[in-house]
Structures are given as structure tokens and as C-alpha cells.
C-alpha positions as CSV (number, residue, x, y, z in Angstrom):
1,X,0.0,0.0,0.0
2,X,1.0,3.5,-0.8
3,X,-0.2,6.9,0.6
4,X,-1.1,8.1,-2.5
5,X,-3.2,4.9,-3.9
6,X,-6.5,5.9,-5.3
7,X,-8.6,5.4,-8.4
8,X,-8.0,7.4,-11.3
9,X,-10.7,6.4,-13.4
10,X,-13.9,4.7,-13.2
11,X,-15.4,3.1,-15.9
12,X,-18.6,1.4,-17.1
13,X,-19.1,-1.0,-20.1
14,X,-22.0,-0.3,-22.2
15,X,-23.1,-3.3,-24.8
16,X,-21.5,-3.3,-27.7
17,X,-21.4,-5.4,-31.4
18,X,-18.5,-8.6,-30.0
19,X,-15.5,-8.8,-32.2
20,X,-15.4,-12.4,-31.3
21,X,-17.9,-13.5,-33.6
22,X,-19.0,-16.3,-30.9
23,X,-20.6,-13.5,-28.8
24,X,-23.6,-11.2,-30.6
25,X,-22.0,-8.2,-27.5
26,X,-19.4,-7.3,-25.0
27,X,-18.9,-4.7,-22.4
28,X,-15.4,-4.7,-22.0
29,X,-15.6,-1.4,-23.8
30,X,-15.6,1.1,-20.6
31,X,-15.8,4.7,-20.8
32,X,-14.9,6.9,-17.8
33,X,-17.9,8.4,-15.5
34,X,-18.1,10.3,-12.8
35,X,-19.0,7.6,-9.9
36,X,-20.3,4.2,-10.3
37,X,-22.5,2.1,-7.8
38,X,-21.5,-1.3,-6.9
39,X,-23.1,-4.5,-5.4
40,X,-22.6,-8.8,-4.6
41,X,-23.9,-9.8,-8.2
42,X,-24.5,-13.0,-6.6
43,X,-23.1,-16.6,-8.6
44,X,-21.7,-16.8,-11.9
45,X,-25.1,-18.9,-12.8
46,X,-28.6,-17.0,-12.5
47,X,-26.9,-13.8,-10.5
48,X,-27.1,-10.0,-11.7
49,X,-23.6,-10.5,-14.3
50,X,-21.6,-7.7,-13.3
51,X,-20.6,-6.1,-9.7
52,X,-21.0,-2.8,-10.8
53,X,-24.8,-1.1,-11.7
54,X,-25.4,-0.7,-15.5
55,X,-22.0,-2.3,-16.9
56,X,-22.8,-5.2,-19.7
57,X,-21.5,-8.5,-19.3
58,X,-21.6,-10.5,-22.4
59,X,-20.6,-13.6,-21.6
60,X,-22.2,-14.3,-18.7
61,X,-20.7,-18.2,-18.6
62,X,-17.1,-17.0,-18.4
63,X,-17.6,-13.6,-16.3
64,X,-18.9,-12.1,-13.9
65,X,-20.2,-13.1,-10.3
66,X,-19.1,-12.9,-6.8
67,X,-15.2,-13.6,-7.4
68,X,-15.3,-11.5,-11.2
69,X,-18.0,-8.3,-9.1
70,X,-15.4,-5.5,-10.2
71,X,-11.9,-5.5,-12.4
72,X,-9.0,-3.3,-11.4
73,X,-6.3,-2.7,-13.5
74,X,-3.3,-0.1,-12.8
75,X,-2.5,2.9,-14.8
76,X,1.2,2.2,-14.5
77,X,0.5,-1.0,-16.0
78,X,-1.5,0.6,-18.9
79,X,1.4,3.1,-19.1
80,X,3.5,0.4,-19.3
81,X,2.2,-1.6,-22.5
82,X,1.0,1.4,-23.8
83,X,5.0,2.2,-23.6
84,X,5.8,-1.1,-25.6
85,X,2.8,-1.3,-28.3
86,X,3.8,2.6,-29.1
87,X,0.3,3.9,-28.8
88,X,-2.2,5.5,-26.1
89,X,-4.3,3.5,-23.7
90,X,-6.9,5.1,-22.1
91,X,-8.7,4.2,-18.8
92,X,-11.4,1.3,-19.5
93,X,-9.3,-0.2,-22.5
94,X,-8.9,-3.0,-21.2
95,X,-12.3,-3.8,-19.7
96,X,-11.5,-2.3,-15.9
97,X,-14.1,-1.0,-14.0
98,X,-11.3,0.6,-11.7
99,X,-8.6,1.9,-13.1
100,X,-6.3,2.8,-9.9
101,X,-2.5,4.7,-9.1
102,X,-0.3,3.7,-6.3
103,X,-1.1,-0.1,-6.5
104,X,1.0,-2.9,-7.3
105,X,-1.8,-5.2,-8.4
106,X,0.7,-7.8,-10.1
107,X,1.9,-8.7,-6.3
108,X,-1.8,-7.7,-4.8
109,X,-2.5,-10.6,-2.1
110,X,-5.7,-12.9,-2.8
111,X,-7.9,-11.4,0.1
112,X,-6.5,-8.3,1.0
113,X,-9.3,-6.1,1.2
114,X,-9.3,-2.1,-0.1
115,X,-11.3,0.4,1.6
116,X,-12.3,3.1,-1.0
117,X,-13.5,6.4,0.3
118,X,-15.1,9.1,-2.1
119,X,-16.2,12.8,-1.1
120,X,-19.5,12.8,-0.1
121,X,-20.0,8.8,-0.3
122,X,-19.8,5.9,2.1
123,X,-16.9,4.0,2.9
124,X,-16.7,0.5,0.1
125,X,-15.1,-2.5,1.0
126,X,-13.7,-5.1,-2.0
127,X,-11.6,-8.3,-1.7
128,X,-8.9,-9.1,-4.1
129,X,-10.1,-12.5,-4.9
130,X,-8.4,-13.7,-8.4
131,X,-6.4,-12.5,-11.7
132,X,-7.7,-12.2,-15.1
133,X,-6.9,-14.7,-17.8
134,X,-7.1,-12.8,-20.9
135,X,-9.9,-14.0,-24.0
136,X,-10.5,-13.7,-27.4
137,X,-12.6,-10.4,-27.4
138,X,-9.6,-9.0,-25.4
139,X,-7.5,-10.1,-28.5
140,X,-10.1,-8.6,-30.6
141,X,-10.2,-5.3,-29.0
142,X,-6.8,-4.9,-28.8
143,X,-5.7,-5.9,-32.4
144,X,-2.2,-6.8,-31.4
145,X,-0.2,-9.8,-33.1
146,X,-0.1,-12.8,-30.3
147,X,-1.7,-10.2,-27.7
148,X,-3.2,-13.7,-25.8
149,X,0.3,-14.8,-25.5
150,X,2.0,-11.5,-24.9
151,X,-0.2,-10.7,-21.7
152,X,0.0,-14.0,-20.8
153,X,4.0,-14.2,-20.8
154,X,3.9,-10.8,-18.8
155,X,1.3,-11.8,-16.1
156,X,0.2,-7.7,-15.6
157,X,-3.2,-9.2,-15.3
158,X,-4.8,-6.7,-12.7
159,X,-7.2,-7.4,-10.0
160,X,-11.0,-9.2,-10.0
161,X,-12.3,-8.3,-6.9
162,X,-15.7,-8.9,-5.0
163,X,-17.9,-6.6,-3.1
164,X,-17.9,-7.0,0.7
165,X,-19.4,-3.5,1.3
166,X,-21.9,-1.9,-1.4
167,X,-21.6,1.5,-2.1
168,X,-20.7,4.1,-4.3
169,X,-16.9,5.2,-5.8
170,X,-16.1,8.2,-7.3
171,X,-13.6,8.9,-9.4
172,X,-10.3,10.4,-7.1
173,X,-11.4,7.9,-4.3
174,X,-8.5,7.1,-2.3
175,X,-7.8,3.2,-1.3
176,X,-6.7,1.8,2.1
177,X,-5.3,-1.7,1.8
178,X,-5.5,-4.5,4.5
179,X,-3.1,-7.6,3.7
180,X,-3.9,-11.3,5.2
181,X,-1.1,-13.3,6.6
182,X,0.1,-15.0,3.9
183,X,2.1,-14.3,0.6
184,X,0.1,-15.6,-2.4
185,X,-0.2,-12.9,-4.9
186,X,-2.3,-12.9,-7.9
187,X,0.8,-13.3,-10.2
188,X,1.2,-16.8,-8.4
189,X,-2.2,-17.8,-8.6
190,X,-2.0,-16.4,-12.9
191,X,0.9,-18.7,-13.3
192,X,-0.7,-21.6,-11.6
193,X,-4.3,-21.1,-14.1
194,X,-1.9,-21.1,-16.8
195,X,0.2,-23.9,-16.6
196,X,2.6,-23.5,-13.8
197,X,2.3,-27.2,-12.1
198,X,4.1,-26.0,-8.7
199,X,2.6,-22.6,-8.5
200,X,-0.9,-24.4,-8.7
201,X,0.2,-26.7,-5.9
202,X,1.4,-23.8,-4.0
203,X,-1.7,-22.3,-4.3
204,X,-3.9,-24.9,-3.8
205,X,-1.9,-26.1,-0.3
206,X,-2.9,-22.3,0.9
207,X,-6.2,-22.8,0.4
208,X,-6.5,-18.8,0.2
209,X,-8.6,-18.7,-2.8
210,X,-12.7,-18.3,-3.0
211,X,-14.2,-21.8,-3.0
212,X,-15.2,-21.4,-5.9
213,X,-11.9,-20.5,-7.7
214,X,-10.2,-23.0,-5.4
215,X,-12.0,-25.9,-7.0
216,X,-11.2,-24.4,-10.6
217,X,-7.6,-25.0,-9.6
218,X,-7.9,-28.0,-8.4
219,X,-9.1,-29.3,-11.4
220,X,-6.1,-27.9,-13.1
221,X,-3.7,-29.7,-10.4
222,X,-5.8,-32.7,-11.1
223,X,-5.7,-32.8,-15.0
224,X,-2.0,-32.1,-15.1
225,X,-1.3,-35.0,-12.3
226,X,-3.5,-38.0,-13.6
């Protein structure tokens, strides 16, 4: 945690035409507004989608859900790629919901909780509960040569996090992070989701992650083990 971590930008995703032809819309198009509300969407199956009110999920089978409620990623991570592809990225590009300054979200712990205060708004709670593994309308949006690949071999993959307290955020809301006792980051848990054998083991032996996502890596452990 640093003094100065806040959120920059906050973003909602309104339905648009999916340039993964699989999917008729998407929402990982976000555009910055001025606050947005945020809520437990409930399961994956038969819940509300989407943490945040009014953002479009379009695939609903993949995303979304208590563990998927809100997605963080960091400006000095877009800064970074946005470095390396030679071209701009705005806040929202790549789908987040929060786009924040001051946190390392590569290293955030899996539940370590932020406490987000906006002027004029009360105090919302959210739990850093699993990394994003990137899909093919990320690819599509993105229109970069191997960009699956790429952000895989980098493991930048910000923050899913879920909603502990409801409330509202505002852009400029400052963030106070609270850290559990143990050291699994989301980089370790990426690596394990994506074909790191021991990192999966690691992860799975802490038994830090929602059950939900723990049993997702189980089967991974499983499958690579039998």
C-alpha cells in the first residue's frame, strides 16, 4: 500500500457489437464516468452479471459473479504496455471497471481487502479475490499480433475483486489496503491457471482462494497430475 493509492478512473461497459464473432455483444468497452454504484452480483449462474450497476456482461458463462464483481487494472501498468505497443491506452481499455494509481496489483495478495472512500460517499469494501486470464474479445479489441500470448508471458493481469461493502466510488477515491497473513499474490495464482504445475500446488496447499476458484484449480492440479 501507498499513501497516494487511489482510483484514477472509473469506468462502465455499455453493450456493444463482440469482435469475437462467438458472442452477438461485449462490455469490455468502458468509458470513464463520474461515480459508479457497486453490489454482490451474486453466482456466476442465474446472479445480476456484473458487480457494478449498469455495466454489460456478455458472456455471462465466463464472467462475472461474486469472485469477477469488479476489475482493477493499474495505470502504470497501462502506461507500461502502452510504452511497448507505441500507442495510447486510455482508462477502460482493457475492460477495468477501476482503473487505480499507487497499487501494485501484479503482487496484490488474494484477500486483501481495499477500503475506497469518495467525497461525499460511504466507505466501500472489496476483496482481491483472483487474476484475469485474458480472452478472445480481449485479442479482438486490442488488435495486437499474439496479444493472448503476450499478456500471458507478462502476467500484468490486474485485479477481479468482489464486493464486501456496497456503495458508491467516485472517481479520485483514495484506497486503504489491509493484507492477510500470507504471501500468495495474484501473479502466483495467474501462473498456476496457466500452466505452472508448482505454482498451482502452491496455491492450492494455501487454500486462500474463494471456493469457488479454489476448485477451478484443483481441477487444473488434477488434470495435469493424472
Amino acid at each position: 500500500m501507498t499513501a497516494a493509492a487511489r482510483v484514477l478512473s472509473v469506468n462502465v461497459g455499455r453493450p456493444r457489437p463482440n469482435p469475437h464473432k462467438r458472442l452477438r455483444e461485449t462490455g469490455i468497452h468502458k468509458e470513464p464516468v463520474e461515480a459508479l454504484d457497486v453490489r454482490d452480483p451474486g453466482p456466476k449462474r442465474g446472479g445480476l452479471g456484473s458487480g457494478v450497476v449498469g455495466d454489460t456482461i456478455g458472456d455471462t458463462r465466463h464472467h462475472g459473479g461474486v469472485t469477477q464483481a469488479v476489475y482493477a487494472y493499474a495505470a502504470e501498468d497501462l502506461r507500461w504496455w502502452g510504452e511497448r505497443l507505441g500507442r495510447d491506452l486510455p482508462a477502460g481499455l482493457f475492460g477495468e471497471n477501476l482503473t487505480t494509481e499507487g497499487l501494485d496489483l501484479t503482487h496484490a495478495l488474494v484477500g486483501e481487502t481495499w477500503r475506497l472512500t469518495s467525497p461525499g460517499s460511504d466507505e466501500v469494501v472489496l476483496r482481491v479475490e483472483a487474476p484475469r486470464i485474458p480472452c478472445a474479445t480481449f485479442a479482438g479489441v486490442m488488435q495486437e499480433r499474439g496479444w493472448v500470448k503476450r499478456f500471458t508471458a507478462e502476467g500484468r493481469t490486474g485485479a477481479y475483486l468482489s464486493v464486501v461493502r456496497p456503495g458508491t466510488i467516485g472517481s479520485g477515491a483514495a484506497v486503504e489496503v489491509s493484507r492477510p497473513g500470507h504471501d500468495v499474490d495474484l501473479l502466483t495464482v495467474f501462473r498456476g491457471l496457466t500452466g505452472d504445475l508448482d505454482a498451482a500446488r502452491r496455491v492450492v496447499e494455501a487454500n486462500v482462494l474463494h471456493p469457488s476458484e479454489h476448485a477451478d484449480l484443483e481441477r487444473v492440479v488434477g488434470a495435469r497430475t493424472d
